[in-house]
C-alpha positions in Angstrom: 10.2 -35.9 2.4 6.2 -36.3 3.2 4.7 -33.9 5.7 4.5 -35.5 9.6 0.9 -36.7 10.0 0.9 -33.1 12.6 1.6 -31.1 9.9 -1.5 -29.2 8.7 -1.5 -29.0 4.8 -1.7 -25.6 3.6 -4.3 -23.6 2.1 -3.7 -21.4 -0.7 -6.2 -18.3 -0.1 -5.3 -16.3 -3.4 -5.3 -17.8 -7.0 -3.2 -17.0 -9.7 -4.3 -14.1 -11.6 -5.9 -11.8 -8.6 -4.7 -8.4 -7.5 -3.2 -8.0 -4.5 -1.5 -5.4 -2.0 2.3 -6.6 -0.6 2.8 -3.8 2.5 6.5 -2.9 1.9 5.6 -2.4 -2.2 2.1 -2.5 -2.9 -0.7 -3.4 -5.6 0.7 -6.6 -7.9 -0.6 -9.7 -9.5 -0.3 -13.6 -8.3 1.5 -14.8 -11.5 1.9 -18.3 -10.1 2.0 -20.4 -7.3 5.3 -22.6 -7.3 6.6 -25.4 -5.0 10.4 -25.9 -4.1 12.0 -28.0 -1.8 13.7 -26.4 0.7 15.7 -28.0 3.4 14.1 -31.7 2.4 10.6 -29.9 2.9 8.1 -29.0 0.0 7.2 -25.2 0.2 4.9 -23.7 -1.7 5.2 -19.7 -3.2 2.8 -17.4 -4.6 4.6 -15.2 -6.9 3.6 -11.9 -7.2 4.5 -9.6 -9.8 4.7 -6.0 -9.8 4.5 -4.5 -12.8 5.1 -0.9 -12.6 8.6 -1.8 -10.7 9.6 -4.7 -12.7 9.7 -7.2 -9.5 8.5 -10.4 -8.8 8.6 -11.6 -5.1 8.2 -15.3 -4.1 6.0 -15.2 -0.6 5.5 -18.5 1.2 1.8 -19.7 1.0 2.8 -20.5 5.0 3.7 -17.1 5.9 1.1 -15.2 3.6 -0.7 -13.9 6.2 1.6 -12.6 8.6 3.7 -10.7 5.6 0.5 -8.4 5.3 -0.2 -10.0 1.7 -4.0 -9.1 1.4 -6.7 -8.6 -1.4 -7.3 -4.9 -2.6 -9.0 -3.0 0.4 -13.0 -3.5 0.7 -15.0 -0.5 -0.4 -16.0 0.3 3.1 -12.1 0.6 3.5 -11.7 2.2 0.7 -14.5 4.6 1.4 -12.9 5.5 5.0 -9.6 6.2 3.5 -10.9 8.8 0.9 -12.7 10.5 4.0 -9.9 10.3 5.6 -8.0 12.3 2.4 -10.6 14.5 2.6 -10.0 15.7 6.5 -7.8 18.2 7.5 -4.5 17.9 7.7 -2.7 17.6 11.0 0.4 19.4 11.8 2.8 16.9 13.3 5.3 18.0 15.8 8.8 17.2 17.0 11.8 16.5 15.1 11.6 15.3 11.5 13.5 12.3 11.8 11.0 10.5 13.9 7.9 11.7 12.0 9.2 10.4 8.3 9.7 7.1 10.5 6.2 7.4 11.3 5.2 8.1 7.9 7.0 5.1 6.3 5.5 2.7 9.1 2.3 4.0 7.7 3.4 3.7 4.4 4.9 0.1 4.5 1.6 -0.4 7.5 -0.4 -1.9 4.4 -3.1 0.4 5.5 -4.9 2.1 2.9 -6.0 4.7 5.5 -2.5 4.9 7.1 -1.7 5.5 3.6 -4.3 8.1 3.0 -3.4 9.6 6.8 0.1 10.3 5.4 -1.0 11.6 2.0 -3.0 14.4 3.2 -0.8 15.6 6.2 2.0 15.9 3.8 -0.1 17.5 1.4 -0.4 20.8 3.3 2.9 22.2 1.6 3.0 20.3 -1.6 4.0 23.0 -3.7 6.6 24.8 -0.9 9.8 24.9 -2.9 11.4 24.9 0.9 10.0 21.1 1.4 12.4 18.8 2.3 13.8 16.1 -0.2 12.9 13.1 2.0 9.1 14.6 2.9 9.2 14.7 -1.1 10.0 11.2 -1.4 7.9 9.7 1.5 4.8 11.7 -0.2 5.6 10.5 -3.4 5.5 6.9 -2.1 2.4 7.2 -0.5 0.7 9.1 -3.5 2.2 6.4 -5.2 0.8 3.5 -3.3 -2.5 5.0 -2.6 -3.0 6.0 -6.3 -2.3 2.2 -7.4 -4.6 0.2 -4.7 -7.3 3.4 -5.7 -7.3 2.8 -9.8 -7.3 -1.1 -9.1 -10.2 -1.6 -6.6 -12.1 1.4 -8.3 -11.1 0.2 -11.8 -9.4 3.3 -13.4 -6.2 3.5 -15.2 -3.4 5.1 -13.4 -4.2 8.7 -14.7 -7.7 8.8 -13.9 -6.7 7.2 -10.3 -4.1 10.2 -9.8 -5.9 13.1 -11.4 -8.8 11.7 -9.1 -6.8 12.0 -5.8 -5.0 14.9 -6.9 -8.2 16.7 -7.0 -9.5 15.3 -3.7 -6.5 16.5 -2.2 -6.4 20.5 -3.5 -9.7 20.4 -2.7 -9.4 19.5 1.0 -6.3 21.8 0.9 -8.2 24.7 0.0 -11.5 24.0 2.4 -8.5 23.7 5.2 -7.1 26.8 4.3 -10.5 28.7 4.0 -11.5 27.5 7.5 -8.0 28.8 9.1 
């Protein structure tokens, strides 16, 4: 079926081949960009593949935009998120529950300084044996998530990315703890 003559046509923005960051699971790679008829109407997909987790999601050209799909962060934004690392961590209060929600907004915000905002307030206790399973997991995913947007738009393998941050981190830890 043709597209109505009100029907804007749409513009692809990405091209096969460049890196991207999906909110809800991070840094991939446009493997394609495939058309399917859905309905009687021609839709077109960029697949993006995501390596590390063995996935490949299929996002609609149309709705691109709106599902957060976005190039890797701008080194101005990539700049204010490693400040932001760097800071000192705040101490969240009230009940768990609603901060780990809070945390995972961030997380899945597609904010690489949300991200970063999340990484160093859970930081604080890293190595408390007494640390929740879930605070482990939600600081695992943002470690995680930081760590891969960091090694692609500063192009470093994931080790150098991680011992990076993982340096950054024990080093804002300690200058927090020295000025307490």
């Amino acid at each position: 079926m043709p597209q109505s003559s009100t029907q804007k046509p749409i513009v692809s923005i990405f091209n096969i081949g460049d890196t991207v960051v999906y909110p809800s699971h991070g840094v991939g790679k446009i493997s394609a960009l495939e058309s399917q008829i859905i309905v009687g109407i021609e839709q077109k997909f960029y697949v993006v593949t995501f390596d590390k987790d063995k996935m490949t999601l299929k996002v609609p050209v149309s709705r691109a935009d709106k599902a957060g799909l976005r190039q890797l962060s701008s080194s101005d934004d990539l700049e204010k998120a490693l400040i932001t690392l760097q800071g000192k961590s705040k101490t969240a209060k009230g009940m768990w529950s609603k901060r780990a929600q809070e945390y995972e907004a961030k997380i899945n915000s597609g904010s690489v300084v949300n991200i970063a905002e999340v990484l160093r307030d859970l930081h604080r206790n890293v190595d408390d044996p007494a640390r929740s399973y879930s605070e482990r997991v939600i600081y695992d995913s943002a470690f995680k998530r930081f760590t891969h947007e960091y090694a692609a738009a500063a192009h470093l393998n994931a080790e150098q990315a991680e011992l990076k941050i993982r340096e950054m981190l024990e080093d804002a830890k300690i200058l927090s703890q020295e000025a307490a």
